[in-house]
C-alpha positions as CSV (number, residue, x, y, z in Angstrom):
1,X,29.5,6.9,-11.7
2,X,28.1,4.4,-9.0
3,X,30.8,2.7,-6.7
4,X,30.4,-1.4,-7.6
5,X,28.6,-1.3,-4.0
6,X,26.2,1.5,-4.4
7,X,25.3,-0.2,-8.0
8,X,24.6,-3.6,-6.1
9,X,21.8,-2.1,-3.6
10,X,20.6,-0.4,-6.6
11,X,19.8,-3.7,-7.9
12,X,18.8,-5.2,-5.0
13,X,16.2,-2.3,-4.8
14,X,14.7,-3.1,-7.9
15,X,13.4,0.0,-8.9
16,X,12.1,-1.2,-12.1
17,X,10.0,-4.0,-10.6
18,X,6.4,-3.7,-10.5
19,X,4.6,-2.8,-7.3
20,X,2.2,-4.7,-5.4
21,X,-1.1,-3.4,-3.9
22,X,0.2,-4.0,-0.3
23,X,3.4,-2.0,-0.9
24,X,2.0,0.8,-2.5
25,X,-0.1,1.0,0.4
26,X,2.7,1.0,2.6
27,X,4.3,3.0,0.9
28,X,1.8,5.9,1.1
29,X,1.1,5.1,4.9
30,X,4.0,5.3,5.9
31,X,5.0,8.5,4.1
32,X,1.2,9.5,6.0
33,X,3.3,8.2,9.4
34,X,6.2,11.1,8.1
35,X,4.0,13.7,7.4
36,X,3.0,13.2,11.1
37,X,0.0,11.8,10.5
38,X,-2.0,9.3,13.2
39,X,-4.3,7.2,13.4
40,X,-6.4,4.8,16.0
41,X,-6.7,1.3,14.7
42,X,-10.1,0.5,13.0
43,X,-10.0,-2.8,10.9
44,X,-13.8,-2.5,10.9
45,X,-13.7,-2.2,6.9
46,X,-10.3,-4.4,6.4
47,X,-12.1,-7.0,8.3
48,X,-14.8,-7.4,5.2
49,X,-12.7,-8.3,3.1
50,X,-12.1,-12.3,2.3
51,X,-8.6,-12.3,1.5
52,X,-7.1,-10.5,4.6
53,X,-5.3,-13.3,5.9
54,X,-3.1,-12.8,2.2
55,X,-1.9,-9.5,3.2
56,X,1.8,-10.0,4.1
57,X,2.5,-9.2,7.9
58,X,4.6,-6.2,7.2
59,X,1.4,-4.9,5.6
60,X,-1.5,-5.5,7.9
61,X,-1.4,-2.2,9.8
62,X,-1.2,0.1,6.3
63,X,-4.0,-2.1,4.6
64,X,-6.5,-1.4,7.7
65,X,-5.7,2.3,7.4
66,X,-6.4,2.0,3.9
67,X,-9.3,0.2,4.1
68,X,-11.0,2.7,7.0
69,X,-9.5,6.0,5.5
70,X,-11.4,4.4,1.9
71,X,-8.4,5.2,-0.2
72,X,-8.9,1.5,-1.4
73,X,-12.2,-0.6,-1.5
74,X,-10.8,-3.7,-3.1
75,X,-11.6,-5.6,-6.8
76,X,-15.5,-5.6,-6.0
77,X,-15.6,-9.3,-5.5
78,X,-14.8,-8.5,-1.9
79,X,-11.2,-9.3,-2.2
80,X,-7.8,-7.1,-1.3
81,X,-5.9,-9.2,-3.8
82,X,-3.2,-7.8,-1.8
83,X,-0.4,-9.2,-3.7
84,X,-1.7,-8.4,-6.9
85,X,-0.3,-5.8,-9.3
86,X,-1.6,-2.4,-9.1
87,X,-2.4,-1.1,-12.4
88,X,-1.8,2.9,-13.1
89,X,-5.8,3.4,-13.2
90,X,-5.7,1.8,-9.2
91,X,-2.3,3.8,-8.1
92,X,-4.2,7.0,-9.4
93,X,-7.5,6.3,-7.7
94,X,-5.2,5.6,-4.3
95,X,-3.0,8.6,-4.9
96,X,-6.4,11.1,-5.5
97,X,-8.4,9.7,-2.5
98,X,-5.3,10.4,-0.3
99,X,-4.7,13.7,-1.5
100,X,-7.9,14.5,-0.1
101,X,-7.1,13.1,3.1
102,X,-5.1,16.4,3.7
């Protein structure tokens, strides 16, 4: 069984909660970052999209990757909606376009 403190961060991870767009980005970039993958800053193609200045700070850097490695190309309105949910349809579009980064 979890200790009382292990069970609290747990919680406070909230592994049931759903995951934003920005996160899962971040996540995926910086698991790329593990992998020992690099990258020169383009936000040529992040740049296009209206909503930029929503992405939280934390995310900024994964979104541009994202954006120029085209493992995401927004809702088609030319919006990130960055803090939107990401459906299971958009995680397996990411998830396939990044496999093929390797």
């Amino acid at each position: 069984a979890l200790s009382s403190a292990a069970s609290d961060v747990y919680k406070r991870q909230a592994p049931n909660r759903l995951v934003s767009r920005e996160e899962m980005v971040t996540f995926l970039y910086r698991f790329w970052q593990l992998q020992g993958g690099s990258w020169t800053v383009d936000d040529t193609a992040y740049r296009s999209f209206s909503d930029r200045d929503r992405v939280s700070p934390f995310a900024v850097e994964a979104m541009q990757w994202a954006t120029d490695m085209a493992l995401i190309h927004g809702m088609g309105d030319g919006r990130l909606s960055p803090q939107g949910m990401s459906s299971r349809a958009q995680a397996a579009k990411v998830i396939l376009a990044y496999q093929g980064l390797n």
